[in-house]
Structures are given as C-alpha cells and as structure tokens.
KOLLUM-982817 format. One record per atom (N, C-alpha, C): residue in one letter; x, y, z. Coordinates in steps of 0.2 Angstrom, whole numbers, plus 5000, padded with zeros to 4 digits. Layout:
KOLLUM-982817
AXYZ...
This chain:
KOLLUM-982817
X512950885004X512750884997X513350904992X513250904986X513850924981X514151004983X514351024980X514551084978X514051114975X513751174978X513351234975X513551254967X514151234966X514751274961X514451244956X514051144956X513951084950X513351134946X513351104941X512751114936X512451044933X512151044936X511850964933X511150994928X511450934924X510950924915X510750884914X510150864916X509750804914X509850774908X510150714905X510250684900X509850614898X509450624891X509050534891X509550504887X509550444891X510050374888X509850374879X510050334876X510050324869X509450294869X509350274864X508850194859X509250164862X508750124867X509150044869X509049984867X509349924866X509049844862X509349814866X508949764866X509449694870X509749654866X509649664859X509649614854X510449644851X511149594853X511649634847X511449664842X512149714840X512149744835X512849744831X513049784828X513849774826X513949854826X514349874831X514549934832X514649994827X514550054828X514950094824X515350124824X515450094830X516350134831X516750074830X516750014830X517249974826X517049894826X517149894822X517149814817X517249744820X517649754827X517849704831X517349714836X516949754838X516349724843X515749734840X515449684846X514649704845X514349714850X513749734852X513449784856X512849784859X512249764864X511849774865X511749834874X511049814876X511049844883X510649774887X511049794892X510549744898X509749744896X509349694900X508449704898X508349744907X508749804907X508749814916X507949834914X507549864920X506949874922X506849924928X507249964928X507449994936X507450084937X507350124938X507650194935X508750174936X508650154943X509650154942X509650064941X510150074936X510549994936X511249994935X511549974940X512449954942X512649924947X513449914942X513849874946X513749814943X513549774938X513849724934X514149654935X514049624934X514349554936X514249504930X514949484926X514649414921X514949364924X514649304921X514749244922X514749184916X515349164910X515149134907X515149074909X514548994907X514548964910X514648914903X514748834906X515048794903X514748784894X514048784896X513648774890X513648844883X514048884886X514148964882X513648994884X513149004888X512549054891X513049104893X512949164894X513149204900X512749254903X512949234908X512349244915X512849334918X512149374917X512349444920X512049444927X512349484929X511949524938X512249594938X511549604942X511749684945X511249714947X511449764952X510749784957X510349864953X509849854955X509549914951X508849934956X508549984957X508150014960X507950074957X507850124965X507650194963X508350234964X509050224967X509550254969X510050184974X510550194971X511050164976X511050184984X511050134988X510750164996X509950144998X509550174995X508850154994X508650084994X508150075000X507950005002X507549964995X507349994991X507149964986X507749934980X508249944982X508849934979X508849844978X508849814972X508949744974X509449704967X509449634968X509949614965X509449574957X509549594951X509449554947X509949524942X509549484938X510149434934X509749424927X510049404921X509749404914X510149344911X510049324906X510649284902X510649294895X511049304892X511349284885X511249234883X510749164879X510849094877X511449094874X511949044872X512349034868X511949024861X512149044858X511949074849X511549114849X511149134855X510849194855X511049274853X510649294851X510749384849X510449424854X510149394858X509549444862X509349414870X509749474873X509549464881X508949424884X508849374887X508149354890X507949404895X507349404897X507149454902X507249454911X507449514913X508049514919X507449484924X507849464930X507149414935X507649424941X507049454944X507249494954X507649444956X508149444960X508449384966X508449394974X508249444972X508349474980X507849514983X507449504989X506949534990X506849574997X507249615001X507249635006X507249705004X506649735010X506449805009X506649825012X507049805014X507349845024X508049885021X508449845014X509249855016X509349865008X509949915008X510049915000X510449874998X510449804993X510849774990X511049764985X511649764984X512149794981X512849734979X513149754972X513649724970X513649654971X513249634966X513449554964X513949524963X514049454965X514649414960X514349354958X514449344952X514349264950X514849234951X514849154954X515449114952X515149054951X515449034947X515348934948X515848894949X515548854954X516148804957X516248764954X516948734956X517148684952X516648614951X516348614957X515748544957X515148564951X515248614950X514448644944X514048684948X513848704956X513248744957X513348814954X513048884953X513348914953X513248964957X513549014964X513249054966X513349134967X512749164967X512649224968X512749264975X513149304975X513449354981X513149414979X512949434986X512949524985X513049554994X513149614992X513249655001X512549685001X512249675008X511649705010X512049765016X511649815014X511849875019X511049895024X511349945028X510749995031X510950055028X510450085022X510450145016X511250155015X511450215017X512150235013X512750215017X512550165023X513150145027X513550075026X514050085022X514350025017X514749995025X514850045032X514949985037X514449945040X514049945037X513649895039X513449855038X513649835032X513649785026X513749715028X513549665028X513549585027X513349545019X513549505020X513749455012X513149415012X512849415007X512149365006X512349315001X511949254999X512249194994X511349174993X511649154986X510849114985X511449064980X511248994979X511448944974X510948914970X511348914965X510848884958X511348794955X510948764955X511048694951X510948694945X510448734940X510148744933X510648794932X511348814933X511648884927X511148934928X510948964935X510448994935X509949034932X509448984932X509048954930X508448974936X508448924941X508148934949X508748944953X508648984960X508948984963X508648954969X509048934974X508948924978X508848974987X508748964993X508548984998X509149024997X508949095004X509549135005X509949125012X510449145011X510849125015X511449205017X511649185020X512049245024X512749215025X513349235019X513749205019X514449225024X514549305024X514649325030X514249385032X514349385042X513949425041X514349475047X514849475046X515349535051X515049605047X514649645052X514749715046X515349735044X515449765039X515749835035X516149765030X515949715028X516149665022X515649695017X516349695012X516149705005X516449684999X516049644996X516349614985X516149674982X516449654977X516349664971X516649624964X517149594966X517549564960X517449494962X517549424957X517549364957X517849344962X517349264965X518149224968X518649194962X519049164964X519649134960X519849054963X519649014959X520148974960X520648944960X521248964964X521848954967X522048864964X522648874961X522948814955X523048744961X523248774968X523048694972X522348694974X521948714972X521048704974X520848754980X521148804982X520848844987X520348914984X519948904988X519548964982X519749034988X519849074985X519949154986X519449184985X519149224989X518949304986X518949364990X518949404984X519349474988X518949524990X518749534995X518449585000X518749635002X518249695003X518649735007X518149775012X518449795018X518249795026X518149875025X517549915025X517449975026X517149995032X517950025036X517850025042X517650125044X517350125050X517450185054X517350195062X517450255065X517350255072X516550255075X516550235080X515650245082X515350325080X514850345079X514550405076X514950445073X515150405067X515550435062X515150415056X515050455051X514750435046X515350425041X515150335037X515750295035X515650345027X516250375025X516550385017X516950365014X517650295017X517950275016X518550285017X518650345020X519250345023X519850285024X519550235027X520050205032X519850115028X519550115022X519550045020X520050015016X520249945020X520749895018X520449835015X520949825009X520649735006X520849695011X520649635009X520849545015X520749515008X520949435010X520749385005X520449355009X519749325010X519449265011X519749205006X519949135011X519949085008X519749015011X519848985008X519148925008X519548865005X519848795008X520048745008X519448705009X518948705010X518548655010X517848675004X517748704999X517448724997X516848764996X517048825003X516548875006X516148845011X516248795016X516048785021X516448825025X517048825026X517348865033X517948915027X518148975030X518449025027X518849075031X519549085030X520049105032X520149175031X520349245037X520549275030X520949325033X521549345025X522049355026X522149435025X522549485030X522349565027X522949565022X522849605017X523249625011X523649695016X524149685015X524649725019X524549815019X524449855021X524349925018X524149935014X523649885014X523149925006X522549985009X522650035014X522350065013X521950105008X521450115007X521150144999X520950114994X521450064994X521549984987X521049944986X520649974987X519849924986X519849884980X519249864979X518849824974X519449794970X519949714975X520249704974X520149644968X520449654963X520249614955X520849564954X520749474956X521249434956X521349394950X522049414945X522249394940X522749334939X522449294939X523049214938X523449224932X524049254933X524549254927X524949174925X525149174920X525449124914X525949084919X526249154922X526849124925X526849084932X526149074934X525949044939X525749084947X525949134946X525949174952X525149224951X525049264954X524549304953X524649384953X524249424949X524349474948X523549524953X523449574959X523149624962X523149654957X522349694955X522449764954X521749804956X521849864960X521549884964X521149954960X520649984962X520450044962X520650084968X520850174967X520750194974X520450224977X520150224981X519950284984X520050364986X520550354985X521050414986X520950454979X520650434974X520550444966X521350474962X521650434964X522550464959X522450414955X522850344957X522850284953X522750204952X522750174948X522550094949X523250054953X523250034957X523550004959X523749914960X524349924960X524449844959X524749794965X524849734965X524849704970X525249634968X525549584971X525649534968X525749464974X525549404971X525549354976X525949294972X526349264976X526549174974X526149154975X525649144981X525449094982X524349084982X524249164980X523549214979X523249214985X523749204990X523249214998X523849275003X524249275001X524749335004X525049364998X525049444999X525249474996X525549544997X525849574990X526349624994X525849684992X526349724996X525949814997X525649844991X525049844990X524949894984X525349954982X525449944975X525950004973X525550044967X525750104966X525350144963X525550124953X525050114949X525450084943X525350164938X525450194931X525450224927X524750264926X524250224929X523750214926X523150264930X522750314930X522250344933X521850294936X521550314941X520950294942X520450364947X519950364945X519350414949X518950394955X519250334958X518950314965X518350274961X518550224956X517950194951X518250164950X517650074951X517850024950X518049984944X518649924945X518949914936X518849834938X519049824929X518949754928X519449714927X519649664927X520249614923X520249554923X520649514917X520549454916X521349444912X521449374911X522049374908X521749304902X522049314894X521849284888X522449224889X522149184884X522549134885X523249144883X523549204877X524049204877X524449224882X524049264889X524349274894X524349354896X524049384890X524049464888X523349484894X523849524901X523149554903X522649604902X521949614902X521649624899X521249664904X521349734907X521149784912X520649854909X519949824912X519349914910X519549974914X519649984914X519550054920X519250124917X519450174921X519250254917X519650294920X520050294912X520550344914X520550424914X520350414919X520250494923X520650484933X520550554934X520750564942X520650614947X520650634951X520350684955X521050744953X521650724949X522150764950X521750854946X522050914948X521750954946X521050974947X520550934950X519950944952X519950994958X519251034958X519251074966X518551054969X518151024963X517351004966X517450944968X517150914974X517150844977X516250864979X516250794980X515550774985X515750774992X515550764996X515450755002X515850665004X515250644999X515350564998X514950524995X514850464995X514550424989X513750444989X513650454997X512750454999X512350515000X512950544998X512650634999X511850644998X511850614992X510950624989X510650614994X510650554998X510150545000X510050525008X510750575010X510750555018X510150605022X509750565026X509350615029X509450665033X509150715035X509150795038X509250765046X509150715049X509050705056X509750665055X510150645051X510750605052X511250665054X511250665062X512050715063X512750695064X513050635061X513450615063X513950655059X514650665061X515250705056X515250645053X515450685046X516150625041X516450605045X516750535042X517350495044X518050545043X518450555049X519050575047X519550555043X520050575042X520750495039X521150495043X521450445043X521850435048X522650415044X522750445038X523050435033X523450505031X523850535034X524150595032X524150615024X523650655022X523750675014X523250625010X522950585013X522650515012X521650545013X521350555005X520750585009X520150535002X519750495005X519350475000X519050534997X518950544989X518750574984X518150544981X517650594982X516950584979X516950634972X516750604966X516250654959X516950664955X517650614956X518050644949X517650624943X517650634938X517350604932X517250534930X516750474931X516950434928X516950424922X517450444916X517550414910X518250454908X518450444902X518150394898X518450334899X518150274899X518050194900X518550154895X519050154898X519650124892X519550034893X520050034889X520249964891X521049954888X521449914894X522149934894X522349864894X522849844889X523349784890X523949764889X524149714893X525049724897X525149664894X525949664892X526249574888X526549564895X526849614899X526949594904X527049594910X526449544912X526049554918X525849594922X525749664919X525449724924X526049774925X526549754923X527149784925X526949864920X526849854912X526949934906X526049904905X525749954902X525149954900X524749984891X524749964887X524350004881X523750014881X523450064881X522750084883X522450114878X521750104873X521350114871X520350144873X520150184869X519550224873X519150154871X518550134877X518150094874X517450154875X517150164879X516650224875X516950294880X516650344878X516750424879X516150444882X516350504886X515850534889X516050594894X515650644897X516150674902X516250634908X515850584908X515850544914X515450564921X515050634920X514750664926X514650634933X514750614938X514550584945X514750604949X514450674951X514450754955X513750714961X513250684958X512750644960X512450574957X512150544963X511850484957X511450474956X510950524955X510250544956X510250544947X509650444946X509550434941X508850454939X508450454943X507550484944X507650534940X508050604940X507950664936X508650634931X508950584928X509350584924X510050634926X510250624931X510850684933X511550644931X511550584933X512550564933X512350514925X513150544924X513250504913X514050474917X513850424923X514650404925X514650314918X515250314915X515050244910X515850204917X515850164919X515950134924X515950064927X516250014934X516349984935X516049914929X516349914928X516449864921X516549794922X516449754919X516549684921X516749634915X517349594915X517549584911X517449504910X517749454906X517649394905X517949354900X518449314899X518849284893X518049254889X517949254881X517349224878X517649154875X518249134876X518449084875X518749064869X518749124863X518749124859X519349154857X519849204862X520249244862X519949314862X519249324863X519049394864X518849414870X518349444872X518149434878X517449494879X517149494884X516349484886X516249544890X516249604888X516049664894X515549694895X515349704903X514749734903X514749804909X514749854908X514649914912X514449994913X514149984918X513550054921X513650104916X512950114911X513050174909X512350214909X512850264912X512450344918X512050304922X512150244926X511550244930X511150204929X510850214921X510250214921X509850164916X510750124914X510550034912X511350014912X511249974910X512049914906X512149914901X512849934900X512949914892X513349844892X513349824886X513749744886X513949784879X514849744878X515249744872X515349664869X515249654865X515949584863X516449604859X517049604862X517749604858X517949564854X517749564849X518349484842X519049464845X519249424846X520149404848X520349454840X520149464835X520549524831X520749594835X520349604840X520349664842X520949644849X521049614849X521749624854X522349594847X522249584844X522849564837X523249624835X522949694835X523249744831X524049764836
C-alpha cells in the first residue's frame, strides 16, 4: 500500500457537459468532458475519421485492475457541439480491459484494440480486436489479436510511407512468483506487410523502462520515438529510417512521472507532444506499484526485482501539470506550455472515494485544420477533451 506518510482528500470533479464550450483560460480552445458513465474513466484513445466524426475510447469501471473494467467508445458528429452517448464494447467479467487504440485502415474498416489482463497483472495481458465497417457505428465479433501474455498498447498503429503498418507495443516481463511492477519492461514494433493478417516483431534496442512507445512520421521522411519512463526522470526519444528498426532511446529535456504522453506531427511538420511535466526527481513517497490498492491479502508473491543497476520502476510522482510541448525540429529542442494544472495527486487510484486529481495519459490527433484534437484522464473520474485553433500553435 502507499506510504502511511500520504494524506489523501477526497475531491468532486467540476460541472461537467458534453456539449463544447469556449474555454476561460483561452480563446484558442474549446472544451467539453467525455459522456463517461463509470466511477473510473482512462486512458483515452481518438480517432478522427474521414467524414470529420471523432470517434473516442477508453476503459472505465469501478478501478483499474478490477474485472468489471471495460472498454467504451463515444463520438463527436462532425458540426456537432455535443458528445453522443458512450456504448460498452467489451464485455468480459473475468479480466480487467484496458488501453484502447483506434485505428482505420487504409481499406476503410476501422479497428478497435485493447489489453485484457488477470486484475493487476499487466504480464498477463493479451491483445483483443473487434472491427467496425460503419466508422464505428457496429462493431463486429471479438477476436484476440495477440495472445502471448505480458503484450501491451497504448498508442496508434502507423502506416509506414511503403504500406507496412507498425504498432508499438510493449512486453511487461517478470520472473515466475514475482509480482510484475515494471521493472524489466521493453518496447518492440509489431509489423504487418500483409495487412494484419500475419505480424513480425522487432525489439527496440535497450529500451528498457521506454514504454508507451508514441510513432511520429516526420516531414523529412524518417520517423521520430517518443517514449514515457518508467523510471519517472524523463521523456525519451528514439528515431527510425525505415519505422521498423530503431535506435537506443535517449533521455530528451523533458520530465516525465512514469505517465503516459501523446504526439503527432502538423502539416507544417511542427511536433506537437502532451506529457506532464513533472518527475520522481526530489520525491521520497512512492507506492509500492500501479496495483497497490487493490492486491489481495492472500497474494504472497515479492515485487519484481530490477535487473537494471540504479534502474527502479517509480509509482505516485505527481501527474500534472499536463503541458503540451512543440519542436521545429524534429524532437531534437522543445517549447512547452501548461495545458491544465493541478497537483496531479496519484499516491492511489481509488476513484470510489474520489482520491487521485492525476490529469494524464492524453491523446492527441491533427483536426485537419492546423489544430488539433485532445483528450485526457482527469483524476480518474472522466475525460476531458480540448480543441486547439491552428492560432494556438501560430504565437
């Protein structure tokens, strides 16, 4: 469990609407909340599709872990102001699922991914899929895309400029009767020359800690990694010629609190990175680990060791405040701006009594217009969605 030392304060979310607004803290966005329906709602997923809809996902229950954890989706209409109402996709009471991705293929279906666990054991996670033909709308049967445990998404596939589609996973590995905290998790690329019927996949070289691997296709054709750590110091970065092999993550300017980030690149070529610029640096309180809450009293297994001299997964740094940073060039320098504040509390994720204010793993998406589309966990205990004007990256 946490440190005896936290003082947790139950806080209630704001007045929430599904219906935009035009912000008060600035002129270039506007502002609604997901139509979640869950006490926890996270981890975000957009999808803008051809017709302007945009199509949200994200898993929501009574707690991250918990078998009643499942995956829901909503949409935006195009000229719409007001969320449609969110509709279940996933129905398994046995496994907590977890971390959507939307993508549409090039042929038009469009499909949905998430990782099914057994409660707070992310190594035993396998990849589920359901596909839609209507811009989902209906989805179709479920399907079980990989099913090696300890796979794990969270970010987009990519299609690759000669037609191969990529997506980036990462392997959360441990030893038998060790209880997994992350220690020892590496990304890979999954990719796919045939279009998702057969899938190759490549290890990203000593990415230990470098998860929730985020694939940017830059201007100059090559591709630009950027990583959260688990080690809670910094965002790291990665880069590929060809987006299936790549070099060593490296640590870039930027914090990060072992919390997920977003990225996408505008057509002028300006990348366009969420994160929350915070870090374990100077902290003495940690958790145990992501499942503390709710591991049972009859589980005797030790924490996962590290196997990483000086290398220790970091649970509870703060996540906020929730910026959002962007590079002329390529990921290399960074200009960062607050997108909302908070103390970003995540000591627990115990949304039932209102305990974590984390504002969090964000999800980004070019609106076509020079702006772009954000949506991310706030405290828990729904989704905020932003829209940015192309003004707001002009200053």
């Amino acid at each position: 469990m946490p440190s005896t030392g936290t003082v947790f304060a139950p806080q209630e979310i704001p007045p929430l609407s599904t219906t935009l607004s035009q912000s008060k803290v600035n002129s270039e966005w506007q502002e609604s909340y997901l139509p979640t329906k869950t006490i926890q709602s996270h981890a975000s997923n957009l999808l803008l599709l051809p017709n302007g809809d945009l199509l949200a996902a994200w898993f929501g229950g009574k707690q991250e872990g918990i078998p009643d954890i499942c995956i829901y989706t909503a949409r935006l209409p195009a000229g719409s102001d007001t969320w449609e109402p969110a509709e279940k996709q996933s129905h398994d009471t046995e496994h907590s699922e977890q971390n959507p991705v939307l993508f549409q293929t090039p042929q038009g279906p469009v499909w949905l991914l998430w990782t099914s666990q057994d409660a707070g054991n992310q190594d035993s996670a396998i990849v589920k899929k359901r596909v839609s033909n209507d811009g989902g709308r209906t989805w179709g049967e479920l399907e079980t895309l990989f099913d090696e445990p300890g796979t794990f998404i969270r970010q987009p596939l990519v299609v690759l400029k000669n037609g191969t589609w990529v997506l980036p996973i990462f392997r959360c590995r441990s030893e038998p009767e060790e209880r997994w905290i992350g220690n020892d998790d590496i990304s890979c690329i999954k990719s796919s020359r045939d279009q998702g019927v057969t899938w190759q996949e490549t290890v990203v070289p000593k990415s230990y800690g470098a998860v929730h691997m985020a694939i940017v296709p830059l201007k100059s054709g090559t591709y630009l990694g950027i990583f959260r750590s688990r080690w809670a110091d910094f965002v790291y970065t990665s880069v590929s010629e060809d987006g299936v092999h790549w070099s060593v993550p490296k640590a870039t300017e930027l914090p990060n609190p072992n919390a997920g980030v977003g990225a996408t690149v505008l057509d002028s070529g300006k990348v366009v990175l969420v994160y929350n610029h915070s870090s374990a640096k100077g902290l003495t309180e940690k958790r145990e680990g992501l499942y503390d809450d709710i591991t049972p009293a009859n589980d005797t297994r030790k924490n996962q060791k590290s196997k990483h001299p000086g290398k220790e997964a970091y649970w509870g740094a703060p996540r906020a405040p929730l910026c959002i940073a962007t590079s002329e060039d390529e990921g290399k320098t960074w200009k960062s701006q607050t997108l909302e504040d908070g103390d970003g509390f995540c000591m627990t994720n115990n949304s039932e009594q209102k305990l974590n204010r984390e504002l969090s793993y964000p999800s980004i998406v070019p609106d076509g217009q020079g702006g772009v589309h954000v949506a991310f966990t706030f405290w828990r205990q729904t989704i905020k969605y932003v829209r940015l004007s192309s003004e707001y990256f002009e200053k």
